[in-house]
C-alpha positions in Angstrom: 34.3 13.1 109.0 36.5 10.5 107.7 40.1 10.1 107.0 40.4 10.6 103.5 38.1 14.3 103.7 39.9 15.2 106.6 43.3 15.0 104.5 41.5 16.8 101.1 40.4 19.8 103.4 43.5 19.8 105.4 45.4 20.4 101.6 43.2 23.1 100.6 45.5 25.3 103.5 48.5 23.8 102.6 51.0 26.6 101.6 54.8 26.2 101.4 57.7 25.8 99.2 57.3 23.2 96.4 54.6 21.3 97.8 53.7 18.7 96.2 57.2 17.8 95.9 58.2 18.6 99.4 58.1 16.1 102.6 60.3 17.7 104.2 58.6 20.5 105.3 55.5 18.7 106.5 58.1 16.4 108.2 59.3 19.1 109.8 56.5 20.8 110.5 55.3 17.9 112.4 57.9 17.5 114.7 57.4 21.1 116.0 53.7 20.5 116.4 54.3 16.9 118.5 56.9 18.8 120.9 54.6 21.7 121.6 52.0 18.4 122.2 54.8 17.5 124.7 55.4 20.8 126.5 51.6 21.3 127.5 51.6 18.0 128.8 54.8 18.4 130.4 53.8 21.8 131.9 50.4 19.9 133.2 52.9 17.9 134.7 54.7 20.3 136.3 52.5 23.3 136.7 49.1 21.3 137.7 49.8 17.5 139.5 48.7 15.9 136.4 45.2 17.0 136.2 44.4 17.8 132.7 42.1 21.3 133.3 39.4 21.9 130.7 41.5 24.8 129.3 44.6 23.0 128.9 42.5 20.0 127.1 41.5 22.4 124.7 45.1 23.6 124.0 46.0 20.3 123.5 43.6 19.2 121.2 44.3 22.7 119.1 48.2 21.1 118.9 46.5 17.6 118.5 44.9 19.0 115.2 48.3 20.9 114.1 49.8 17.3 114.6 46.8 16.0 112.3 47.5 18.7 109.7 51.1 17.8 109.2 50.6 13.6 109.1 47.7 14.3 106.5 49.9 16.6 104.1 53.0 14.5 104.9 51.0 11.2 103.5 49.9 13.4 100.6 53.5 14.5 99.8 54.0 10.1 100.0 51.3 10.0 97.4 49.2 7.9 100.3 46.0 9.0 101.5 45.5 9.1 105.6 42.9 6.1 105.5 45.4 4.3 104.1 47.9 5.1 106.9 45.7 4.4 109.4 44.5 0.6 108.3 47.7 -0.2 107.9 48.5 1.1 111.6 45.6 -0.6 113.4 46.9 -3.9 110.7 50.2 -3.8 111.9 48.9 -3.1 116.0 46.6 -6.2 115.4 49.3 -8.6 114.4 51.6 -7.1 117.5 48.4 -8.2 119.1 48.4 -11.5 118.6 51.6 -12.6 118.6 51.9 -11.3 122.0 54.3 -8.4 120.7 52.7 -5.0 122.1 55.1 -4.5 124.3 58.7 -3.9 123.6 60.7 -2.1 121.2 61.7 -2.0 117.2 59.5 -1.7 114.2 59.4 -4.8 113.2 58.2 -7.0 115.8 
């Protein structure tokens, strides 16, 4: 599937208040989803040594595609379409790349 068809499909369950007017919510949204991300990972941590069982891979991924959902209508509330967002990423990851800048900190380096 690609980018772009992921992010139609993903808007044809998108209910909440104003949408299409609204980043907010999907902003929001995704900030819940990437914290419950966090907490399984954190109780893998904690709970199970660090070994990721097939179980909790599956939750993961399930909060994984919550965290998919929410970037996809969140670029659609930008008027940008996901395949857009992600070229520019791997662009902007490239140029880090070779100007030996991977590593560090600030947006803009």
């Amino acid at each position: 599937m690609e980018f772009n068809e992921y992010q139609e499909k993903a808007r044809e369950t998108a209910i909440y208040p104003d949408k299409d007017h609204n980043f907010i919510y999907p902003t929001l949204g995704l900030v819940g989803e990437a914290g419950e991300v966090a907490e399984k990972i954190k109780k893998v941590i904690r709970d199970d040594g660090g070994v990721v069982s097939e179980e909790k891979k599956i939750e993961t991924i399930k909060e994984l595609g919550d965290v998919l959902w929410y970037v996809a209508n969140l670029a659609k509330e930008l008027n940008v379409d996901l395949e857009s967002v992600a070229l520019a990423n791997l662009e902007k990851l490239q140029s880090r790349k070779q100007r030996d800048q991977l590593q560090g900190s600030g947006d803009n380096r």
